[in-house]
C-alpha positions as CSV (number, residue, x, y, z in Angstrom):
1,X,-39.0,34.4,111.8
2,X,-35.7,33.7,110.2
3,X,-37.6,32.8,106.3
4,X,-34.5,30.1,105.8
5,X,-36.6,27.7,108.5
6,X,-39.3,27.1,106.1
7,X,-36.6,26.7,103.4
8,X,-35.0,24.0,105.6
9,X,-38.2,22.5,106.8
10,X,-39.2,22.0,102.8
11,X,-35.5,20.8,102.0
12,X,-36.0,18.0,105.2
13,X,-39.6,17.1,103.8
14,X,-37.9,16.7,100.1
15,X,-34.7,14.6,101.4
16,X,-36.5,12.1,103.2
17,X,-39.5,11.9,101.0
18,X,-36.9,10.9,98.0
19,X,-35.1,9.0,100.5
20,X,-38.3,6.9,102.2
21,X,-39.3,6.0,97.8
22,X,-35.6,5.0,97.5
23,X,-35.4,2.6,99.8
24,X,-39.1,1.5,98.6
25,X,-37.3,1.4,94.9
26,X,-34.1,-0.3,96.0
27,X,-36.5,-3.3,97.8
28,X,-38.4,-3.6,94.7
29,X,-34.9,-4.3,93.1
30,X,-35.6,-0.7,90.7
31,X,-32.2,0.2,90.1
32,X,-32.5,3.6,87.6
33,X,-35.5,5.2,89.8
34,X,-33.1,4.3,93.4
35,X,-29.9,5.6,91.5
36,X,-31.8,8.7,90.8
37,X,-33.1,9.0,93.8
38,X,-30.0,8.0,95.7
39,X,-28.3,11.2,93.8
40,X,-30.6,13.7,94.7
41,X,-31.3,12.7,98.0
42,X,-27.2,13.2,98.7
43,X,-27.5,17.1,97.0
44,X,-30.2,18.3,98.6
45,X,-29.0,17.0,102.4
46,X,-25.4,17.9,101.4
47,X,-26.7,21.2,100.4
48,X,-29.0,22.1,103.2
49,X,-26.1,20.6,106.0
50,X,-23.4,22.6,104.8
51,X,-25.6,25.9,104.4
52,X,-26.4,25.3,108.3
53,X,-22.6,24.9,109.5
54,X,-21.2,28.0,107.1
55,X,-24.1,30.6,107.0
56,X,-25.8,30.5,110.4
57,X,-24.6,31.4,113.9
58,X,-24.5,28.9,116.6
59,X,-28.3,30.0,117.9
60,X,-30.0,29.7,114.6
61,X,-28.1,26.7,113.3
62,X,-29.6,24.9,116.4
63,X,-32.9,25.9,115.5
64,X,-32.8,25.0,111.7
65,X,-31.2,21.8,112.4
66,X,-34.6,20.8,114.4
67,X,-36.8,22.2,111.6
68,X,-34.7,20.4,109.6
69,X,-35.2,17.5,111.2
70,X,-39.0,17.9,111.7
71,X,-39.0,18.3,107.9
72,X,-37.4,15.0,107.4
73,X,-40.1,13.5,109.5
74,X,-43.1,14.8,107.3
75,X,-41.0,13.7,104.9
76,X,-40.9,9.9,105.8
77,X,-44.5,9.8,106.9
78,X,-45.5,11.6,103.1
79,X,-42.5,8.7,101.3
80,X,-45.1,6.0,103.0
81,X,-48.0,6.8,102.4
82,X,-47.3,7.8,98.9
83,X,-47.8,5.2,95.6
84,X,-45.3,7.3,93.2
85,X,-43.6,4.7,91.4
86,X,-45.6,2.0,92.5
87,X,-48.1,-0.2,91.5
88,X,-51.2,-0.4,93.7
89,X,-52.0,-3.1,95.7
């Protein structure tokens, strides 16, 4: 197993886990913490994407670009269900 998946698979569960509290942020009007967010967010999937295009063949860049994606869905699910940032209800 190519060890770059479970780098990709963390990087997809990090993007959208900033991502999912950045949109939380920016509908709680928080503009430093979504700014922030916003910013890293763009780095890490800018990062990750052009990794995929330029360092992997056409096989494996199919296959990281689902773990990728299956990273990014832990990471929305994790973004929810977290209270970072937040007060509790």
């Amino acid at each position: 197993m190519d060890p770059y998946l479970f780098v990709y698979f963390l990087a997809g569960v990090l993007q959208d886990f900033l991502l999912t509290l950045n949109w939380r942020f920016i509908a709680k009007e928080r503009i430093m913490p979504a700014s922030i967010l916003s910013f890293i967010t763009t780095i890490v999937s800018m990062f990750v994407l052009y990794t995929i295009i330029t360092q992997l063949d056409r096989e494996r860049s199919v296959i990281a670009i689902l773990v990728y994606a299956s990273g990014i869905a832990v990471g929305t699910i994790l973004g929810m269900k977290t209270n970072i940032g937040f007060k509790k209800k």
